[in-house]
C-alpha positions as CSV (number, residue, x, y, z in Angstrom):
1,X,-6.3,-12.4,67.4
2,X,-8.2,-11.6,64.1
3,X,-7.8,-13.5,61.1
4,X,-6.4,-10.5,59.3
5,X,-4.5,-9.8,62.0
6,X,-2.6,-13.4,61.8
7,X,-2.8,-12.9,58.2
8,X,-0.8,-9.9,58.2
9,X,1.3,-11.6,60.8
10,X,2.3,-14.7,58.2
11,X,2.3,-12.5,55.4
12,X,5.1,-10.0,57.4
13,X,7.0,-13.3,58.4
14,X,7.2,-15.3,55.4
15,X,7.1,-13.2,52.3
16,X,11.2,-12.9,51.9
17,X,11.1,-16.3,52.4
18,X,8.8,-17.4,49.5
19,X,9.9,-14.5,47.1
20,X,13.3,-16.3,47.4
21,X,11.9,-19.5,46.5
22,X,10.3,-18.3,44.3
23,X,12.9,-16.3,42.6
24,X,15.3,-19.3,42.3
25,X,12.6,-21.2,40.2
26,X,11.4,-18.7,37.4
27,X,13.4,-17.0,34.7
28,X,11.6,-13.5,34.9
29,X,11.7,-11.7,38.8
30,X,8.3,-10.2,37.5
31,X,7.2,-14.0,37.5
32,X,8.4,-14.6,41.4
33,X,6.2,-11.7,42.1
34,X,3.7,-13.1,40.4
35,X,3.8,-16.6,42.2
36,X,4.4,-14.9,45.6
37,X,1.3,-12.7,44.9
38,X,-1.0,-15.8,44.0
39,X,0.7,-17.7,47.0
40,X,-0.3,-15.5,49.5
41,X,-3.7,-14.8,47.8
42,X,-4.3,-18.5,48.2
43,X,-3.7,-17.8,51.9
44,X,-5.8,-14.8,52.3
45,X,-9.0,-17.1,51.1
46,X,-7.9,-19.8,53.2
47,X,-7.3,-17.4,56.2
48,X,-9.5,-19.3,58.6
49,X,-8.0,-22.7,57.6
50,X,-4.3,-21.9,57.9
51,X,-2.6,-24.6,59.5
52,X,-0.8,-23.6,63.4
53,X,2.0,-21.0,63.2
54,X,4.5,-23.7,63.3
55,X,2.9,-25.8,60.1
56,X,2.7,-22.3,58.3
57,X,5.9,-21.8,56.1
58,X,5.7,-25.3,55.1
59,X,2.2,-25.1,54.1
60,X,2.9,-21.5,52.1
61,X,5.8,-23.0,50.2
62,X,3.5,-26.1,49.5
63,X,1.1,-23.8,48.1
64,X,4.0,-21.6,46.2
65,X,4.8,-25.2,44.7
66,X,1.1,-25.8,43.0
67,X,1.0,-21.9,42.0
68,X,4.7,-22.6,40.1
69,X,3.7,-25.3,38.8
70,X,0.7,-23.9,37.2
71,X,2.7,-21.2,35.7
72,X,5.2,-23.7,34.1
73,X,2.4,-25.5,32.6
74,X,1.0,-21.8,31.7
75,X,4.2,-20.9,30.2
76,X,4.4,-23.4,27.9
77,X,0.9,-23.5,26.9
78,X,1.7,-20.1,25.9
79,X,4.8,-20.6,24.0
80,X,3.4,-23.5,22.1
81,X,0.6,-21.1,21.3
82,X,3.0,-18.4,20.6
83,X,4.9,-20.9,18.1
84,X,1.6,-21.9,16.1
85,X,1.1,-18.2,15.8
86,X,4.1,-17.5,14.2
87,X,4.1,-20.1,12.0
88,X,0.5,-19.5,10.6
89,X,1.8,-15.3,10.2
90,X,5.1,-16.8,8.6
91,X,2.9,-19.2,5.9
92,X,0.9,-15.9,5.2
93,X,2.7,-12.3,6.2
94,X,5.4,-11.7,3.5
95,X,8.2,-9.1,4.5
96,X,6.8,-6.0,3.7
97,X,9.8,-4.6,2.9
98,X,9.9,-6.4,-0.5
99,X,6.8,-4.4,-2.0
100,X,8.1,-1.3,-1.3
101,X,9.6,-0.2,-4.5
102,X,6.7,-1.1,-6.2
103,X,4.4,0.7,-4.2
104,X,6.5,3.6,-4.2
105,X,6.2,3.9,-8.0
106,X,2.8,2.9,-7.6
107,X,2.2,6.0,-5.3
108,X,3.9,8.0,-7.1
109,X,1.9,7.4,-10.6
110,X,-1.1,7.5,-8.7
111,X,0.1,11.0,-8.1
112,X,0.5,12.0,-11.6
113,X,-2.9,10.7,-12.4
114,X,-6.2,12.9,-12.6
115,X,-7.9,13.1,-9.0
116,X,-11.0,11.5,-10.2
117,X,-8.8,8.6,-11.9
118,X,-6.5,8.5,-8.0
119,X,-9.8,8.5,-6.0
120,X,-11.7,5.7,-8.0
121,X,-9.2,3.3,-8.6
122,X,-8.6,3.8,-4.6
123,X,-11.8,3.1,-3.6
124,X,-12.1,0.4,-5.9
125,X,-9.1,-1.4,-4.9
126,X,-8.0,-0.1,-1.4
127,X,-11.6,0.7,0.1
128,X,-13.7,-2.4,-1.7
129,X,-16.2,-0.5,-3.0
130,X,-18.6,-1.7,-5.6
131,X,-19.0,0.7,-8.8
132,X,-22.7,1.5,-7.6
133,X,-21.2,2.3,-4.0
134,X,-18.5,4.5,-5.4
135,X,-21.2,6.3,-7.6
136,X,-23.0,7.0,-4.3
137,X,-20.0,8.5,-3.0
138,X,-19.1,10.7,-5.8
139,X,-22.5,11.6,-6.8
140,X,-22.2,10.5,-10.2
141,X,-23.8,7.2,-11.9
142,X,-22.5,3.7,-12.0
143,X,-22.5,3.4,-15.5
144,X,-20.2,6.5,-14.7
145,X,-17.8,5.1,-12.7
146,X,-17.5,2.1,-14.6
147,X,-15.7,4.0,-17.5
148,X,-14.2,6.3,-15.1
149,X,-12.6,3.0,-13.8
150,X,-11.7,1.6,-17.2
151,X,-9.5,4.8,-18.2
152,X,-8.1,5.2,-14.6
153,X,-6.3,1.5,-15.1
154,X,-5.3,2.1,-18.5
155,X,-3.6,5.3,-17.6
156,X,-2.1,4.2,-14.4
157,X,-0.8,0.5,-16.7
158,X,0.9,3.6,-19.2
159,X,2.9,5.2,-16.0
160,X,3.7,2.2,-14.3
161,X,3.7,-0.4,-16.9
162,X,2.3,-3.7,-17.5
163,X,5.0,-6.4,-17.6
164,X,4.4,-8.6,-14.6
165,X,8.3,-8.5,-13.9
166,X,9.1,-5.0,-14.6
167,X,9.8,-2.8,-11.9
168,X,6.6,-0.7,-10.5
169,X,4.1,-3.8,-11.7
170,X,2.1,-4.2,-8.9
171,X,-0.4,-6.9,-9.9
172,X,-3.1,-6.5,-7.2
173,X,-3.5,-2.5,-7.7
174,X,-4.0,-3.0,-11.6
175,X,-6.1,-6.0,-11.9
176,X,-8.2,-5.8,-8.9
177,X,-11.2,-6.8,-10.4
178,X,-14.4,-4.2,-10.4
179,X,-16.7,-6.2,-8.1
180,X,-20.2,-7.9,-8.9
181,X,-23.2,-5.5,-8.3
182,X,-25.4,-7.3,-5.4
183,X,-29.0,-6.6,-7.1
């Protein structure tokens, strides 16, 4: 008899077996089929050293054993990892639903502003851009932009306001500051 043949053979005899092991030691059934899988891949490399037929099934649950273990020490590799990386996204992500009034009557005084006001005070403070950047972009000069810039946050402070409490004060879209010119 082949190898694969006597492969197919333990595989056909003892998969029920070790899925129901399996099964009663993991929380997810995706995670028995996991374990069975790498058990029996364990097996398939090791086909011309499996054990005699009547050593098998003891031999593939001792292998199942290593392979759950390994998982368990996985999993909670993973859910320490998991926790660190909620912790550092709790220390910095706010709740984003907390801006959104603001923004809202940020967008919407953008709105009422002159396009060439709502485009560069956008690229300025949503896109990045330096002044000489912008100016490449709406082919006009940076000396152009920078006054452009000036009269675009003074009219957008007029619509939305600038007391730092009042409603629609959004600090970061009316102070961003105009970026230094790499020269």
């Amino acid at each position: 008899m082949s190898s694969e043949d006597r492969f197919r053979r333990v595989y056909a005899g003892n998969f029920d077996a070790l899925l129901a092991y399996a099964l009663r030691r993991v929380e997810q059934p995706e995670d028995a089929a996991d374990v069975v899988a790498e058990t029996f891949l364990v097996a398939w490399r090791r086909s011309r050293d499996l054990p005699p037929d009547d050593e098998i099934k003891l031999w593939l649950y001792g292998v199942a054993r290593r392979v759950l273990a390994n998982h368990h020490r996985g999993g909670t590799r993973r859910e320490r990892l998991g926790e660190r990386l909620r912790q550092r996204l709790s220390a910095v992500v706010t709740d984003p639903g907390r801006d959104v009034p603001q923004r809202l009557d940020v967008r919407a005084a953008l709105k009422r502003l002159p396009e060439t006001d709502r485009e560069v005070l956008m690229l300025t403070a949503w896109e990045g851009l330096q002044p000489r950047e912008i100016a490449e972009v709406l082919d006009v000069s940076p000396a152009a932009v920078r006054t452009r810039l000036t009269r675009a946050r003074t009219r957008l402070r007029e619509l939305v306001g600038d007391e730092r409490d009042a409603p629609g004060h959004v600090l970061d879209v009316l102070t961003v500051p105009v970026p230094k010119e790499a020269r």
